[in-house]
LUMMARKOL-52474 format. One record per residue (C-alpha): residue in three letters; x, y, z. Coordinates in nm, 2 decimals. Layout:
BEGIN
[atom "ALA", [X, Y, Z]]
...
***
This chain:
BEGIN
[atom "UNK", [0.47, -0.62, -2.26]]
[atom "UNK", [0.33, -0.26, -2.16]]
[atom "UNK", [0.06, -0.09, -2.34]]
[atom "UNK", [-0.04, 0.28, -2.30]]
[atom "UNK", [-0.41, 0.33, -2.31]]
[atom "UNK", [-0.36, 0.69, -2.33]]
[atom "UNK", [-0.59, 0.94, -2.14]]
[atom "UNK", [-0.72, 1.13, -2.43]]
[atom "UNK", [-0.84, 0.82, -2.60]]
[atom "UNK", [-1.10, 0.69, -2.31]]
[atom "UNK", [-1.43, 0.73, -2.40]]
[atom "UNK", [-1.62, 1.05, -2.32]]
[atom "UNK", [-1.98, 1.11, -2.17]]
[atom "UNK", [-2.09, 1.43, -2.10]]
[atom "UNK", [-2.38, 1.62, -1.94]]
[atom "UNK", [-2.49, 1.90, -1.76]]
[atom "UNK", [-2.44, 1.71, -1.39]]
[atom "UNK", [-2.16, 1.46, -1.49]]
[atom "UNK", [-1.85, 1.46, -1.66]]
[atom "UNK", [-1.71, 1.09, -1.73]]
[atom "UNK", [-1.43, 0.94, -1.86]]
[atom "UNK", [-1.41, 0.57, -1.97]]
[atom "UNK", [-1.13, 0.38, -1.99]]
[atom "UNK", [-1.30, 0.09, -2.12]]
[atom "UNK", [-1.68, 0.03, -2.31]]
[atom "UNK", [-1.93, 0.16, -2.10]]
[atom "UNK", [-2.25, 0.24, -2.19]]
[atom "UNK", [-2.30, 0.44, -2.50]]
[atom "UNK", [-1.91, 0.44, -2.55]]
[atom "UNK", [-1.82, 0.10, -2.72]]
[atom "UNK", [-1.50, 0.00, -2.86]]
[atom "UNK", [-1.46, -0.36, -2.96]]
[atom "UNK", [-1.11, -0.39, -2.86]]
[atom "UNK", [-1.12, -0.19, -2.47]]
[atom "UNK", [-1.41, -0.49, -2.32]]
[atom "UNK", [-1.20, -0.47, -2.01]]
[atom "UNK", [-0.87, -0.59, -1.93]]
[atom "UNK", [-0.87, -0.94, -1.75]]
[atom "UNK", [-1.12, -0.94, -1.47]]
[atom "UNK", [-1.15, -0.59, -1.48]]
[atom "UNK", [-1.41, -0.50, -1.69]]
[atom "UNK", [-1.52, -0.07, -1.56]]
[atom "UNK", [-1.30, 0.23, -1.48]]
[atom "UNK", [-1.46, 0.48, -1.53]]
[atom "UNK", [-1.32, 0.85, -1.39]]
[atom "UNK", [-1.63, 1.08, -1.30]]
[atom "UNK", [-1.68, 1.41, -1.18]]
[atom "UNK", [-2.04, 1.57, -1.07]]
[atom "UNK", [-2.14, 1.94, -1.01]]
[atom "UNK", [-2.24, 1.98, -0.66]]
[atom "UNK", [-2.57, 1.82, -0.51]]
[atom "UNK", [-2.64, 1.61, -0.82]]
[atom "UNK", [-2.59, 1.23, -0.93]]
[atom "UNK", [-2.68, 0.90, -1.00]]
[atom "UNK", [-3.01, 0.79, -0.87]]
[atom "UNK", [-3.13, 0.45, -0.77]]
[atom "UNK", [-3.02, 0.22, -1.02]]
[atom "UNK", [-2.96, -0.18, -0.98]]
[atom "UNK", [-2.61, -0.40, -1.01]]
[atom "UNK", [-2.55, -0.79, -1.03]]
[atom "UNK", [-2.23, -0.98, -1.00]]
[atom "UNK", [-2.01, -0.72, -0.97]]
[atom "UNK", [-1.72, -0.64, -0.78]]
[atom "UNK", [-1.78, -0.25, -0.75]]
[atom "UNK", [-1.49, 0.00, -0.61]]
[atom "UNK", [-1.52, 0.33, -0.56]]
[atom "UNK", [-1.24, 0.57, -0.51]]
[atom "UNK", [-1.30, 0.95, -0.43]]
[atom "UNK", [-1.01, 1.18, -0.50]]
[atom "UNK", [-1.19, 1.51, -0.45]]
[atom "UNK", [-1.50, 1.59, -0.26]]
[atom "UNK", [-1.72, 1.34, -0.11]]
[atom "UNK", [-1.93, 1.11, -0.24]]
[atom "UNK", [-2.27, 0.97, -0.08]]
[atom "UNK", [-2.39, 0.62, -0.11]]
[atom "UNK", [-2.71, 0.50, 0.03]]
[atom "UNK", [-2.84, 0.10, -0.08]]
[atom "UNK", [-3.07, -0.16, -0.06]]
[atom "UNK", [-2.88, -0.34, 0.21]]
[atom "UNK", [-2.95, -0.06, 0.45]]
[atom "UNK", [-2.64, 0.10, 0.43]]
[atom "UNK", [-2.57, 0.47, 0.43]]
[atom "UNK", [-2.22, 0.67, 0.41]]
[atom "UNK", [-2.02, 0.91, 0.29]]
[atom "UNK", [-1.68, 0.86, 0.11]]
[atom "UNK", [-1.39, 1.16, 0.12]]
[atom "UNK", [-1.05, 1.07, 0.00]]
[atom "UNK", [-0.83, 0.84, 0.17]]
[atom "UNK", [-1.15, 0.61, 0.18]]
[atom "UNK", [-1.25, 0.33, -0.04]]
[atom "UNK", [-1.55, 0.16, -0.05]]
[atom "UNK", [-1.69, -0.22, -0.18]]
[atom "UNK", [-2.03, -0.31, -0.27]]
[atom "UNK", [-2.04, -0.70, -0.41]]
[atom "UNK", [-2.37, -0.68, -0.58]]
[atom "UNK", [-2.40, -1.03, -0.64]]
[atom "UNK", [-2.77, -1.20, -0.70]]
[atom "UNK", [-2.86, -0.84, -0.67]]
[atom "UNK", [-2.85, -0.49, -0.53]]
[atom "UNK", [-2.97, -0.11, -0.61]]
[atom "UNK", [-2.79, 0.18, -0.49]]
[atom "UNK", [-2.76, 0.56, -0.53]]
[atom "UNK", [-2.45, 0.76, -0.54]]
[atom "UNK", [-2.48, 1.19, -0.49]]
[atom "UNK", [-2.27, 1.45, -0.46]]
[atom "UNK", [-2.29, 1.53, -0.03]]
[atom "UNK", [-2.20, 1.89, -0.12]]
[atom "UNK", [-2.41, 2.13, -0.15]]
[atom "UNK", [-2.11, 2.39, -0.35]]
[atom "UNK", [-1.83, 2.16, -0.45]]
[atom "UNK", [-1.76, 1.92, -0.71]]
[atom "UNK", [-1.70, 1.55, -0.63]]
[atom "UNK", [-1.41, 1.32, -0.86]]
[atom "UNK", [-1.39, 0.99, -0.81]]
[atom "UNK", [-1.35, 0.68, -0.96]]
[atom "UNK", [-1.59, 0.37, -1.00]]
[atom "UNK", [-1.43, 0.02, -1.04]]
[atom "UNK", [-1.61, -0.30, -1.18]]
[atom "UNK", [-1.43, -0.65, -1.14]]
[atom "UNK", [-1.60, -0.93, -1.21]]
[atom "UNK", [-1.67, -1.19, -0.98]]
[atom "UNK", [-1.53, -1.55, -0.97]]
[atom "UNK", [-1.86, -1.67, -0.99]]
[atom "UNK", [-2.20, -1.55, -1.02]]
[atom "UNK", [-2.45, -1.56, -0.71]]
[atom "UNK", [-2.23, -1.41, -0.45]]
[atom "UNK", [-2.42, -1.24, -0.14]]
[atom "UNK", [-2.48, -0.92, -0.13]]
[atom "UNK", [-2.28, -0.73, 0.09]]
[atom "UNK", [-2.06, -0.40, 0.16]]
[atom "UNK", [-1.72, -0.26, 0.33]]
[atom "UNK", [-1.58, 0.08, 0.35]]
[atom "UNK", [-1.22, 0.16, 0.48]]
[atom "UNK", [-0.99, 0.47, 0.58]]
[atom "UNK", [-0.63, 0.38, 0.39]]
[atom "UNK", [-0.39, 0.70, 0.46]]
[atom "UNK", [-0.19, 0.65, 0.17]]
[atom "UNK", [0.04, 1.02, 0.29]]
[atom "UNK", [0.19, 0.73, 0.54]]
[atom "UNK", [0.26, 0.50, 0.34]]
[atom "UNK", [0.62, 0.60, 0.25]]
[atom "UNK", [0.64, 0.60, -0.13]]
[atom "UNK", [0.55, 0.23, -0.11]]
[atom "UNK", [0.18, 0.03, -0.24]]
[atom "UNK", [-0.06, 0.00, 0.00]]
[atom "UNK", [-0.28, -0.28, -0.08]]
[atom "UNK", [-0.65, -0.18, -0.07]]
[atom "UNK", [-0.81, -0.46, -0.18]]
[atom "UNK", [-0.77, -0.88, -0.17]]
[atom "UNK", [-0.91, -1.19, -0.21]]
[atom "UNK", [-0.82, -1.28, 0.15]]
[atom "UNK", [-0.85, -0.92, 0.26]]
[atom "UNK", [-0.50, -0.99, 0.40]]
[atom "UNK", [-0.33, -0.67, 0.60]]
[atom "UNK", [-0.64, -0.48, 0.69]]
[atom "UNK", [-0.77, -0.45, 0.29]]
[atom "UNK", [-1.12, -0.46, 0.18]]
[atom "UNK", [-1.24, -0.79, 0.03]]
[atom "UNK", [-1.32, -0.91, -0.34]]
[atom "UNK", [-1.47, -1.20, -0.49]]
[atom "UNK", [-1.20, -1.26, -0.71]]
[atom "UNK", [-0.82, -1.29, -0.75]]
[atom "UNK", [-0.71, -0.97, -0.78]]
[atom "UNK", [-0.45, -0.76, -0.54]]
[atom "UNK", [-0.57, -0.35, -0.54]]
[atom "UNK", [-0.27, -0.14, -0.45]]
[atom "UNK", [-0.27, 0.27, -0.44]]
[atom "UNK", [0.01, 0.52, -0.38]]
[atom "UNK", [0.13, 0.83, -0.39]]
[atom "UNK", [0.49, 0.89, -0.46]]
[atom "UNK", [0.71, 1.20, -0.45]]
[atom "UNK", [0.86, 1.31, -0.72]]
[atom "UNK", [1.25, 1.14, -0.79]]
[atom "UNK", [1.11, 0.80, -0.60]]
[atom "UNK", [1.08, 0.52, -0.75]]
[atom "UNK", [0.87, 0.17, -0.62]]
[atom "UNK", [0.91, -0.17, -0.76]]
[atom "UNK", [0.63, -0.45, -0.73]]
[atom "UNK", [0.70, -0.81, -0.87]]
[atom "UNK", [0.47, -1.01, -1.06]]
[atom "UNK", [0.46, -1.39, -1.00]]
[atom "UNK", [0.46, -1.59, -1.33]]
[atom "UNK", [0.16, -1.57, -1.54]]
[atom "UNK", [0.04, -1.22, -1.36]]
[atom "UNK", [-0.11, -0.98, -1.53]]
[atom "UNK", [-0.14, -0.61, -1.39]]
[atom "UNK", [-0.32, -0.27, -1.52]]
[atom "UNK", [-0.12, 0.05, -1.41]]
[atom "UNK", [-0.37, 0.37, -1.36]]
[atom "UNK", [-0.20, 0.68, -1.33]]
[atom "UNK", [-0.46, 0.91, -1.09]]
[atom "UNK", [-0.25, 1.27, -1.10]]
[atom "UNK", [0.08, 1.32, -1.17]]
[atom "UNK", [0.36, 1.15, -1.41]]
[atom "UNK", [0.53, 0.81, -1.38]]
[atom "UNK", [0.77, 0.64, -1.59]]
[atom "UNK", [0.65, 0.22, -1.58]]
[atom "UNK", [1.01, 0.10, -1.67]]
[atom "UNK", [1.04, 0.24, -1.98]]
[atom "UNK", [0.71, 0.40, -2.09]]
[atom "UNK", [0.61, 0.74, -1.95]]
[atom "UNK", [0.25, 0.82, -1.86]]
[atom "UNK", [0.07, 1.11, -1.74]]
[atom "UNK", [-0.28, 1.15, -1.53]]
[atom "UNK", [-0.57, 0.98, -1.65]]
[atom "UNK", [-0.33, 0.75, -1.83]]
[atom "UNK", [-0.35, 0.37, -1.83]]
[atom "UNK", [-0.13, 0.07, -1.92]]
[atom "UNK", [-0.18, -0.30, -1.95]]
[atom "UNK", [0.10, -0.53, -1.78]]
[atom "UNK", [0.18, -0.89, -1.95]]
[atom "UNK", [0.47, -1.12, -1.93]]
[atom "UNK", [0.68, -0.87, -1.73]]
[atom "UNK", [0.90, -1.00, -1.43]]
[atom "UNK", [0.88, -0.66, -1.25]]
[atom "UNK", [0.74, -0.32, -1.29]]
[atom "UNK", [0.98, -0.03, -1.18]]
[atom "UNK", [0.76, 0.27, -1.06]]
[atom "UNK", [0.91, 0.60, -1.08]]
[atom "UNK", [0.76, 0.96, -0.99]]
[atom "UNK", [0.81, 1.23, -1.27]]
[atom "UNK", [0.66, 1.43, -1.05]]
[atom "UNK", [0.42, 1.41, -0.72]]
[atom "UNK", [0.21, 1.16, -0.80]]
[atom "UNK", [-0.10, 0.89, -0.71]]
[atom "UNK", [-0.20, 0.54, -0.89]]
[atom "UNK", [-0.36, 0.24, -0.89]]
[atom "UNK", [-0.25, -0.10, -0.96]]
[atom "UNK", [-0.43, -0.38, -1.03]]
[atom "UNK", [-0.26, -0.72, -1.00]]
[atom "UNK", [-0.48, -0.94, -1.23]]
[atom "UNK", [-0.51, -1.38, -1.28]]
***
């Protein structure tokens, strides 16, 4: 079973710095029925005007992603670490018994997009602690690179629950195909672009929920990038 959460249907916040798109309840969005999808509980797609952004806040027991497709983003936190994330980066930051962080725009002219992930943790407690890692998905041949693991198996970043991240970016006419063991589950996030999901088409900004399917056949409408989430 496939269902379209459909772009224009997220939730919506916006200010004069930030423009933000939620794909499930987040704060003064709240639908009932969109609390998350499995362990993935936050996707939100944002985009801030240059210099500005979200000041020192705190996290707990969280499993926090962040994804920049445009611009770069800067991230300073309590743990001492300091960076800067441009695309074809991706960044972790388990806030476990507890963390605060900020995240700014690092230019001082150009807008940064990006998106912020929240999966929760298999259990509450965890350790602080932080990666950050260069994945050059223009190399990866129309095939999912996996980003993120449990294990942190084939050079991916590593999360506190069982979940498999993959990301691509697939020419248009190409088609992937990922397998999901029995009892899976997977959410599909279309970043740009248009992909048909075996039979259902979706377009950027785009979601879909993945249950009781054997295998999920990928194909690119046009150029496109995505996320996948292969969910307990």
């Amino acid at each position: 079973m496939i269902r379209i959460r459909p772009s224009q249907d997220r939730g919506h916040t916006r200010v004069d710095w930030l423009d933000s798109r939620h794909t499930f309840s987040f704060a003064d969005y709240y639908e009932r029925e969109h609390m998350g999808f499995r362990q993935l509980r936050v996707l939100n797609e944002d985009r801030v005007t240059a210099g500005a952004g979200f000041g020192t806040h705190p996290h707990r027991d969280a499993e926090i992603i962040t994804y920049v497709l445009e611009g770069a983003l800067e991230h300073k936190d309590s743990m001492g670490n300091g960076s800067v994330i441009r695309p074809g980066e991706v960044q972790r930051m388990s806030a476990g018994t507890g963390v605060t962080h900020s995240e700014y725009n690092h230019s001082p002219t150009e807008p940064v997009h990006f998106l912020q992930i929240w999966i929760l943790p298999e259990r509450s407690g965890i350790e602080p602690s932080y990666e950050q890692k260069a994945f050059p998905l223009s190399a990866t041949g129309d095939r999912l690179q996996l980003v993120a693991s449990r294990d942190g198996r084939d050079g991916s970043l590593t999360v506190h629950q069982d979940v498999d991240l993959y990301a691509a970016r697939i020419v248009s006419g190409r088609t992937v195909t990922q397998r999901l063991r029995p009892g899976r589950h997977a959410w599909l996030q279309v970043v740009r672009g248009e992909l048909t999901v075996n039979v259902e088409r979706l377009g950027a900004g785009d979601g879909a929920s993945v249950s009781d399917e054997p295998s999920l056949e990928i194909s690119a409408e046009s150029k496109a990038e995505l996320l996948l989430f292969d969910l307990a």
